[in-house]
N, C-alpha and C positions, 0 to 999 in steps of 0.2 A: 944296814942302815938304821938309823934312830930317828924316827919322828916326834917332835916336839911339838905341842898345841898348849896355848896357856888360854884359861879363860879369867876376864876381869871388868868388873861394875867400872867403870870410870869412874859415872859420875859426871861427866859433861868432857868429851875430848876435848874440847877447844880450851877451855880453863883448865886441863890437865896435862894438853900437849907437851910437853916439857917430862913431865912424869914419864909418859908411854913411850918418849924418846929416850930418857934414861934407862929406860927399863929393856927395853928393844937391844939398847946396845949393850946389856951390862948383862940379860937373861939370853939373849941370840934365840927364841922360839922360832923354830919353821913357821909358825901360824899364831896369832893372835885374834881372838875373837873378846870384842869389849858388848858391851852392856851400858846400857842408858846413855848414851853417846851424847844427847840433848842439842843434837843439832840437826836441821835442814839439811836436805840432801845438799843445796846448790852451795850450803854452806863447808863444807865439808874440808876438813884442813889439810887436803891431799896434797898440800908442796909442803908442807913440811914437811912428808916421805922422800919428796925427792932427795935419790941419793943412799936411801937408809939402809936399801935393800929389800924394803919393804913396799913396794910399788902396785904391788899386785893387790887389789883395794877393792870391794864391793861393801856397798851399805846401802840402810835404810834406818833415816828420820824421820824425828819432825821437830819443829821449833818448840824448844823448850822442854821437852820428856822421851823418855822411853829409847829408841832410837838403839841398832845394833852393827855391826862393822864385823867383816872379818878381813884381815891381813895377811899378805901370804908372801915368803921367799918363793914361790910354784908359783907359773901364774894358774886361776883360777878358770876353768870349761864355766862355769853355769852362775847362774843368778837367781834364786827363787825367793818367793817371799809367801809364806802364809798365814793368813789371816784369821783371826778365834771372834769369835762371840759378835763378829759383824761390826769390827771395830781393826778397822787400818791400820792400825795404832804403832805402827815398827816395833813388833816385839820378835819377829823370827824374821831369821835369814840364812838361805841354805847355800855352797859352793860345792864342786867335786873338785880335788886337785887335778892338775896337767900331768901331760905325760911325762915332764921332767923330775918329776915328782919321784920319779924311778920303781920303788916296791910300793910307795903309797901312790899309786897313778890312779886315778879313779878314786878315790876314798870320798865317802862323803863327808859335809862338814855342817851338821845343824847347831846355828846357835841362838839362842830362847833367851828373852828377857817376861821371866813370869812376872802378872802385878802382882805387888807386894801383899796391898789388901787392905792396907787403911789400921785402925787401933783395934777397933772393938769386934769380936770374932765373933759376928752374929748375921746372922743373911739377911735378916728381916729388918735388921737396927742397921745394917752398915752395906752400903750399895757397892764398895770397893768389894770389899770381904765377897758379896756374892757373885762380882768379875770375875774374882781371882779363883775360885769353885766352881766356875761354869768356866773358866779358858781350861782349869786340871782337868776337867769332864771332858771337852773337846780336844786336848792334849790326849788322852786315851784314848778317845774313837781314834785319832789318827797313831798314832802310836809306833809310825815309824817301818809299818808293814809296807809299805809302799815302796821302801827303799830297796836294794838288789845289792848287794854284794856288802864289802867292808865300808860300816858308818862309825861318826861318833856324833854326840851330841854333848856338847857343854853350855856352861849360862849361869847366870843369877836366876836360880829356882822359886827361891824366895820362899823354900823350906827346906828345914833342918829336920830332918826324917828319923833319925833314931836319936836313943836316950843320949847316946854321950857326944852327938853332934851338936848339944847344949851345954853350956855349964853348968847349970840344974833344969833336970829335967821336970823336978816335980813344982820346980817356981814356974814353969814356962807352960806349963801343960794348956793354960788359960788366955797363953798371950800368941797372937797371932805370926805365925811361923812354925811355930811347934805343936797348935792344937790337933788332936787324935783327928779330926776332921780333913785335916791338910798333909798330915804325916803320912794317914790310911791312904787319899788319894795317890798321892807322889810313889809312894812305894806300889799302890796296885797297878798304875800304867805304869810301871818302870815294869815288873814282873811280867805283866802281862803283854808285852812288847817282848819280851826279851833281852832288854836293855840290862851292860852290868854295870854296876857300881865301881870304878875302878879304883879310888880311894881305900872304900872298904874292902876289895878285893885284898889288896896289899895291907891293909892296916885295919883288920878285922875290930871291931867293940872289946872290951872296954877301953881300950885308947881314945882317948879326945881329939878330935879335930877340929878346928873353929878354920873362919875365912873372911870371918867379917867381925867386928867390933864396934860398938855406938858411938856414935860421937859426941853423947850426951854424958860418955863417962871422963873425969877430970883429967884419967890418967888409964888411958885403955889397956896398956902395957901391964901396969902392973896388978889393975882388979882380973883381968883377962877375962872379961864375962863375954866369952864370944859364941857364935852359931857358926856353921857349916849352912848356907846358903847356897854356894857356888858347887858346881856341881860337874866334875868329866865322866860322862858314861862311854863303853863303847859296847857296838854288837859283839852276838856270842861268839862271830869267827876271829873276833882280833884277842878275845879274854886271855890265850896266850901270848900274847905280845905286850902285852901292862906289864912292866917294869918299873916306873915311879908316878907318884903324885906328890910333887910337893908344893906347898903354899908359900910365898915371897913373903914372909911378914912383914919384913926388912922394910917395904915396901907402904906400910899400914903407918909407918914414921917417917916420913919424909913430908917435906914442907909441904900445906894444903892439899895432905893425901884424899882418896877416897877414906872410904870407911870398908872397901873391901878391898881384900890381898889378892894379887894374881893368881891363878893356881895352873901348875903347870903339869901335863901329862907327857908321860912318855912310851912310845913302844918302840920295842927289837924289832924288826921286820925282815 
């Protein structure tokens, strides 16, 4: 069996519906799990699943930001939501697959909408920036020990952790996402968890990877100043069953896209 999991920023499902419908049926993933959803729960655009195949639906919003979904061909055992820094704010949201699920029965499925952080990459000068370093600090005390058997955890991290998950590394050192400060975090709760990388598992440095592109550039395509934001980790007992990671770019161009690409993982099971 192959399990498929994509993770992706929406960006608002409701304003994107249409997107995540095309993408649903044109990529087939076992499981989608989105980011920034920007909607209410009560809002939640679950008939437009009807039918997709995609029914199986747990979230958490809120009106207007943050907000995360995971979607499942399985139906899904559980519903978890945990909370950082004393703020509700729907940035995680956990399931374990059903038993139909077959070799992935049980798997867990954490998915994290880290804050981004604001501009200026300063704790004392920028009140986002020192959320976003106190959720990574509290992302590490939990860190995933809690879990019991085969997990994965995907999401908008909302850092870009090594040199060539940038376009320059040495232009970005200063700009938030890529500062040593959020790099060092991301990378010592991932280690220190146990958590692997399964991107760079299969597609070790110096290759580039991006996931995300600005929307501030005229022609994103072709300057490609992108970052690696998005992120599939899984535990150490699945690290042989990564097979692929790959990114929809496809997807980065399509009318009223996000600003970030799907990313899709896969294991042999």
């Amino acid at each position: 069996m192959r399990l498929t999991v994509t993770t992706w920023n929406i960006n608002s499902v409701r304003l994107r519906i249409e997107s995540v419908l095309r993408f649903l049926k044109t990529v087939q993933p076992d499981v989608l799990c989105l980011q920034e959803t920007k909607c209410p729960d009560e809002l939640f655009p679950l008939k437009a699943f009807e039918g997709s195949g995609y029914e199986n639906i747990v979230y958490a919003g809120q009106k207007g930001y943050n907000g995360v979904a995971i979607l499942s061909r399985f139906p899904l055992l559980t519903r978890d939501v945990m909370s950082f820094c004393g703020k509700p704010d729907a940035r995680h949201i956990c399931a374990a697959l059903g038993p139909e699920a077959g070799p992935a029965a049980g798997f867990v499925l954490h998915d994290f909408y880290v804050p981004a952080g604001g501009d200026v990459p300063h704790r004392d000068l920028n009140p986002k920036f020192a959320h976003k370093l106190d959720f990574l600090q509290e992302l590490r005390a939990w860190g995933g020990r809690r879990v019991s058997g085969p997990a994965i955890l995907v999401g908008d991290l909302n850092v870009a952790p090594l040199e060539h998950d940038v376009w320059s590394h040495k232009q970005l050192l200063d700009v938030v996402s890529h500062t040593p400060v959020e790099t060092e975090a991301l990378e010592t709760l991932r280690g220190e968890a146990g958590w692997i990388d399964a991107a760079r598992l299969l597609t070790p440095e110096p290759e580039k990877i991006y996931t995300w592109w600005s929307y501030r550039s005229p022609d994103w395509a072709a300057a490609n100043k992108g970052r690696r934001l998005d992120h599939a980790w899984v535990s150490p007992d699945l690290a042989g069953t990564v097979r692929q990671v790959e990114v929809f770019r496809e997807a980065r161009g399509w009318d009223k896209p996000s600003d970030h690409a799907p990313v899709t993982l896969t294991l042999a099971l």
